[in-house]
N, C-alpha and C positions, 0 to 999 in steps of 0.2 A: 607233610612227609618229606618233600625236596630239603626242608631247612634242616630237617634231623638227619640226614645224610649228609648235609653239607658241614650244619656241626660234626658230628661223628668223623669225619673225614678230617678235618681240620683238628678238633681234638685228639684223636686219636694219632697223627703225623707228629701234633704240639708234646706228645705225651713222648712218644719215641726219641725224636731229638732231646731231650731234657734230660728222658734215661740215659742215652746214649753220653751227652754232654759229660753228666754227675759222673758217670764211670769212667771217663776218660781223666775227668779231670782230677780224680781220685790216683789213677795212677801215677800225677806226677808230686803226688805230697812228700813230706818228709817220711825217712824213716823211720822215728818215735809217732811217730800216731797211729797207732795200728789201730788202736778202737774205733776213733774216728773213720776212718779207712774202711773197715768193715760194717757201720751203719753207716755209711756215703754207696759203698756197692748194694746193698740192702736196698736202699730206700732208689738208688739207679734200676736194680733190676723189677722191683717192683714198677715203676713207672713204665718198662719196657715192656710187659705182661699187660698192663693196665692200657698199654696204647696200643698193644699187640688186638686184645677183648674188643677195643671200641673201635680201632679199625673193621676185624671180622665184622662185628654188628653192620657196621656202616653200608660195610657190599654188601654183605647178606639180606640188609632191608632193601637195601638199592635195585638185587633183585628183582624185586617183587614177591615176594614169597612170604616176605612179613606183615606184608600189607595187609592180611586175612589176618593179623594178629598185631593190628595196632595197640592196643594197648598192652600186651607183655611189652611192646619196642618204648612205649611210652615207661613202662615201671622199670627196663633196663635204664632210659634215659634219666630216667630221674637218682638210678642208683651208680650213675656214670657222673651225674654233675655232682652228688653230694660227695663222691670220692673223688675229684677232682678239686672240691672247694675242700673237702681235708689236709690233700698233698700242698694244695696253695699256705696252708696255714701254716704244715711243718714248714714249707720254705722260707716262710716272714720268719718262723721261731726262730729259725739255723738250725733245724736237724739234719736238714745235709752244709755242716761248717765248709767244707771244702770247695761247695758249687760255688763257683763266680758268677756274677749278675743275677742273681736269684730271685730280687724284688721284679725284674719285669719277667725273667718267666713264672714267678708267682704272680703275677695283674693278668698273665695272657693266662692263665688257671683258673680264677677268680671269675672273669669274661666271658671264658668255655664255658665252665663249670653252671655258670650263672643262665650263660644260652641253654645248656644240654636241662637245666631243671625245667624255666621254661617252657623248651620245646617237649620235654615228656611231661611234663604236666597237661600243656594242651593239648598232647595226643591223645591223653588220658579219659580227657574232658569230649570228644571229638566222638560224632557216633557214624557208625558205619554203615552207608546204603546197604538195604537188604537186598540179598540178587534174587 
């Protein structure tokens, strides 16, 4: 449980700076790319949502309150790492053209993504003393 909040916490930070990055760094493009520009802020504000959910998650199991409900935190983790290993792949494609250094925040995605399936998988698998 400690390593699913400690992922979540680290994915969910990893996912905010990334948004935050894509969007900033969307503002300083040219003026002829407007399309480009507007899936760069898409695919940023998605990412800021997406680390916004897996931070909440994060404290909220941190809590304790999830812990009677390990495995929904497990089926979250597991649909936390497969949308994290999505976003890593549009970054290899260049569906955000704009991001600069994309390949390593695409590995530190890949990484997460890769922890967060993992660790909700073995939550998943994990049975619960009966009180």
């Amino acid at each position: 449980m400690r390593f699913a909040v400690f992922i979540g916490l680290v994915g969910g930070a990893w996912d905010l700076g990334v948004g935050l990055s894509i969007i900033l760094t969307a503002s300083m493009s040219a003026p002829g790319e407007s399309m480009a520009r507007a899936a760069t802020y898409a695919g940023g504000i998605l990412l800021i949502f997406l680390g916004g959910t897996v931070l909440a998650t994060a404290i909220y199991s941190a809590s304790g309150s999830m812990v009677a409900n390990q495995k929904l935190l497990g089926l979250l983790m597991l649909a936390y790492g497969a949308t994290m290993l999505f976003v890593s792949a549009a970054m290899f494609a260049r569906w955000f053209p704009m991001m600069t250094g994309s390949e390593v925040s695409g590995a530190a995605m890949v990484v997460l993504g890769l922890a967060m399936l993992y660790s909700g998988a073995t939550m998943r698998k994990t049975r619960m003393p009966s009180p």
